[in-house]
C-alpha angles and dihedrals in degrees: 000000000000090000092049086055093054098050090053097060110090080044092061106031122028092213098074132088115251082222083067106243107106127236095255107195104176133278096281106052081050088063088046090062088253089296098129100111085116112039109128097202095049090115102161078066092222091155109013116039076203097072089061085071080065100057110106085170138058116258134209113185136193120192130185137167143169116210115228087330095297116138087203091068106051128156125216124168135152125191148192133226124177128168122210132178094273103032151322129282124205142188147166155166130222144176148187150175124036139268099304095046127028135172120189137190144203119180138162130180146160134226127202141174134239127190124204132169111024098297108006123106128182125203125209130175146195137206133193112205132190114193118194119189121198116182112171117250092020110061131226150280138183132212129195113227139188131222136174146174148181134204124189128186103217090186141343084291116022116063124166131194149164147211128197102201115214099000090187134000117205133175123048137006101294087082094113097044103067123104121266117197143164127195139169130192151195130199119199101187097163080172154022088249107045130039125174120197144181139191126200105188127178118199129181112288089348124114120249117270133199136208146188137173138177135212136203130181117214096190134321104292088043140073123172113194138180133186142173134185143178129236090085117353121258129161118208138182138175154151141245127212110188120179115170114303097355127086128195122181123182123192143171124202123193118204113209087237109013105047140228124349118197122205136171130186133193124201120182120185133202 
């Protein structure tokens, strides 16, 4: 049954791989609805490579989540981010499933800035990722995808940006089977206090879906959020603790049909 679940899954919500491990993007994007493509502080680059070209400090990330509640279908990932003087590099592991199915990646990118005109900049980013499969009784098999991104402020308050998932896919037959998606993104943040975002993302032989998220900082320890998106529905909310260098971002995500889907990040800077 488990199996047949996980097979379902890019059927029933578009944000997931058909491969089966989910694109899990944080905690925070999760509050936001998944509308995060634009966010310009996003510098542990979950969503958007781009935003790595941002980073003036190092990152070290830790990502979990539960879907719908199953313990079958954790989430555990930890990332890298280091500036340097030309750029940012990036890397990461992540896995997810159980003992019967796993689904394992490896991934590394870089993120730079461009500037053109005489104050604008633009970001764009790249990531390298390998993805290994294991299901019991039937072996396993790995693929190497692309995926990049830009992001580009257009002023103080407005910033857009988008990603291309899994450009290309090379080595073995699971070639067909990775993710493509295409997503574009805007960021309204007329404060330091209060953002509002939205997402529109195409994937293969998925409808489009569409998603948009607010944020509102209580002070300066405390961030309330609060997101929604279509394809299928799902309603999500949070909160972010931030002191000093530590982060801490908290999110639950309802599927229409599958339930509710915890997650939790921590992001310490130095």
């Amino acid at each position: 049954m488990l199996l047949l679940l996980l097979a379902a899954l890019p059927v029933t919500n578009t944000r997931q791989s058909a491969m089966g491990q989910p694109v899990f993007s944080g905690a925070r994007s999760a509050a936001l609805g998944g509308a995060s493509t634009a966010f310009p502080d996003d510098a542990a680059g979950q969503v958007n490579p781009a935003a790595w070209g941002q980073a003036d400090t190092r990152i070290l990330a830790l990502h979990g989540a539960q879907l719908y509640g199953l313990p079958e279908l954790r989430f555990a990932a930890i990332r890298f981010v280091v500036p340097f003087r030309k750029g940012t590099v990036a890397g990461g592991i992540s896995a997810f499933g159980f003992d019967l199915y796993r689904h394992m990646v490896l991934d590394a990118g870089f993120g730079g800035r461009f500037g053109f005109g005489t104050h604008r900049q633009v970001y764009v980013g790249m990531r390298a990722a390998w993805n290994q499969v294991y299901m019991a009784n039937y072996g396993q098999a790995g693929a190497m995808a692309l995926t990049g991104g830009v992001l580009l402020p257009i002023t103080p308050f407005i910033s857009l940006g988008a990603v291309a998932y899994n450009l290309t896919a090379v080595a073995g037959h699971l070639r067909s089977d990775l993710r493509r998606r295409l997503a574009v993104g805007a960021m309204w943040r007329p404060s330091e206090t209060f953002a509002m975002t939205t997402d529109v993302a195409k994937e293969v032989r998925s409808p489009l879906s569409i998603a948009a998220g607010i944020e509102v900082r209580l002070t300066d320890v405390l961030a309330l959020r609060g997101g929604i998106a279509s394809g299928p529905r799902q309603a999500s909310g949070g909160i972010g603790l931030r002191l000093a260098s530590v982060r801490a971002d908290f999110a639950a995500q309802r599927h229409e049909i599958l339930g509710w889907t915890p997650s939790m990040s921590f992001l310490y800077s130095w």
